[in-house]
N, C-alpha and C positions, 0 to 999 in steps of 0.2 A: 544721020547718026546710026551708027550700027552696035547694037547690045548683044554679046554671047552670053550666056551665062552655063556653065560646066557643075556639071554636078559628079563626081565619084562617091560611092558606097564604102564604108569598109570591108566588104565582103570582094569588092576590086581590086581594092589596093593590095588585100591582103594574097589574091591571086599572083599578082603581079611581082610580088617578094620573093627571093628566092634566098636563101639559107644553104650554107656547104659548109660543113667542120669538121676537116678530116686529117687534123695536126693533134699534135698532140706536145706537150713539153716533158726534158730528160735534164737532171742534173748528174754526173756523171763524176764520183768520188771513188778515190781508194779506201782500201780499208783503215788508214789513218786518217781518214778526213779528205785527202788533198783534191783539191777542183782536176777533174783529169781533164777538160776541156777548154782551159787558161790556157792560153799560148805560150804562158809565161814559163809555165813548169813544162821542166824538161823532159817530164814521164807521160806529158798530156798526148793525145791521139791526134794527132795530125788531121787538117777540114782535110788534105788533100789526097788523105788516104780513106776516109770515109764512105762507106758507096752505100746507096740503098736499093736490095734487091725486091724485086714484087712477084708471087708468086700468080700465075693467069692461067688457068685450063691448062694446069699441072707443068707449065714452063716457067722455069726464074730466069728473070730477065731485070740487068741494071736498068737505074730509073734514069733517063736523060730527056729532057724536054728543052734544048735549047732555044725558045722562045719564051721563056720565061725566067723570072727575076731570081727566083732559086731553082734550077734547071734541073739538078741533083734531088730536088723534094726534099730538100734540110739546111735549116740556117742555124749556123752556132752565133749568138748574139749573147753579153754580158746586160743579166736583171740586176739590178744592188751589187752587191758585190761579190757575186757567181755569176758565171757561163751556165747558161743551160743551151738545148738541142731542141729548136724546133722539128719535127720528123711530121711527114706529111704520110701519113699510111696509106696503105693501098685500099681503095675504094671500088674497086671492080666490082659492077653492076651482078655478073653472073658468079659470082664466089660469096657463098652463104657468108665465111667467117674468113676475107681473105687476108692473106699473109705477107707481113713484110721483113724484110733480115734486114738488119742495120750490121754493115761488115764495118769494124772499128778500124779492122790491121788485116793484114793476111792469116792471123791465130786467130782473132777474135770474131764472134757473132750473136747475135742476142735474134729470138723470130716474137713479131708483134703479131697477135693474132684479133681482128678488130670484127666489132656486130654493129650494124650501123640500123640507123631508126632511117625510114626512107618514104618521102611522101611525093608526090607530083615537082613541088616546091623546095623539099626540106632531104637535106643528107646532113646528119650527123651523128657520129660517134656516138653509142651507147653502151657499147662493151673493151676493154681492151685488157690483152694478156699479154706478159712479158715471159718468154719461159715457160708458159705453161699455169702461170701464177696471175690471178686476174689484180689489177691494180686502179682499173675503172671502170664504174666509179669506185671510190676506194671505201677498201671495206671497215678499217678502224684507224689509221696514221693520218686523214684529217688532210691530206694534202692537194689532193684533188685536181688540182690544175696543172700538178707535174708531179712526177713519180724520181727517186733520188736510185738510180742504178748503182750499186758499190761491184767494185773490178777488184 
């Protein structure tokens, strides 16, 4: 008869966890209210005009990772009954506060400018600008886990 017996630490396990948060959520309104992200309305932004640029040692470049499930780094998915925009920022290891543009249309562009907490183990999101205007973590509107863009 053969007995193992395994022991881990938490101090192992907690090695062995790794952490990555590098999205972020957008609800994206007119100035009368209207969801611009609904499929439904005819004013809304088309997924397939959509592009996210990343800025990298001062080259922008669209984001395309076709081995992956949102290859474009953004999923429009409906919460309750709004569309928001997941947007996965740009995370570049050698960019202090690096930059992403979210192009809606060929007129439109917003730049996300993100400070990320970064351990052996752990990336995530601790700063984020829209415009120049910081939005996280949010400084009094309470919303915290998405920010409501007005067009």
């Amino acid at each position: 008869m053969l007995c193992l017996i395994c022991s881990c630490s938490t101090d192992d396990a907690e090695q062995n966890q790794f952490v990555f948060d590098a999205s972020y959520d957008f609800i994206v309104r007119d100035n009368d209210g209207n969801d611009l992200l609904n499929p439904e309305n005819p004013n809304a932004y088309k997924e397939s005009d959509i592009k996210l640029f990343y800025k990298i040692n001062g080259n922008v470049e669209e984001v395309f990772e076709g081995n992956l499930d949102n290859p474009r780094h953004f999923e429009i998915f409906k919460h309750k009954n709004e569309y928001r925009i997941a947007v996965g920022v740009n995370h570049a290891k050698n960019e202090d506060l690096p930059i992403t543009y979210i192009q809606w249309n060929e007129a439109d562009t917003d730049t996300i400018k993100a400070k990320f907490r970064r351990t052996d183990n752990l990336t995530i999101i601790k700063k984020l600008w829209l415009n120049g205007k910081q939005i996280f973590p949010p400084l009094d509107d309470g919303s915290g886990e998405f920010y409501t863009i007005i067009k």
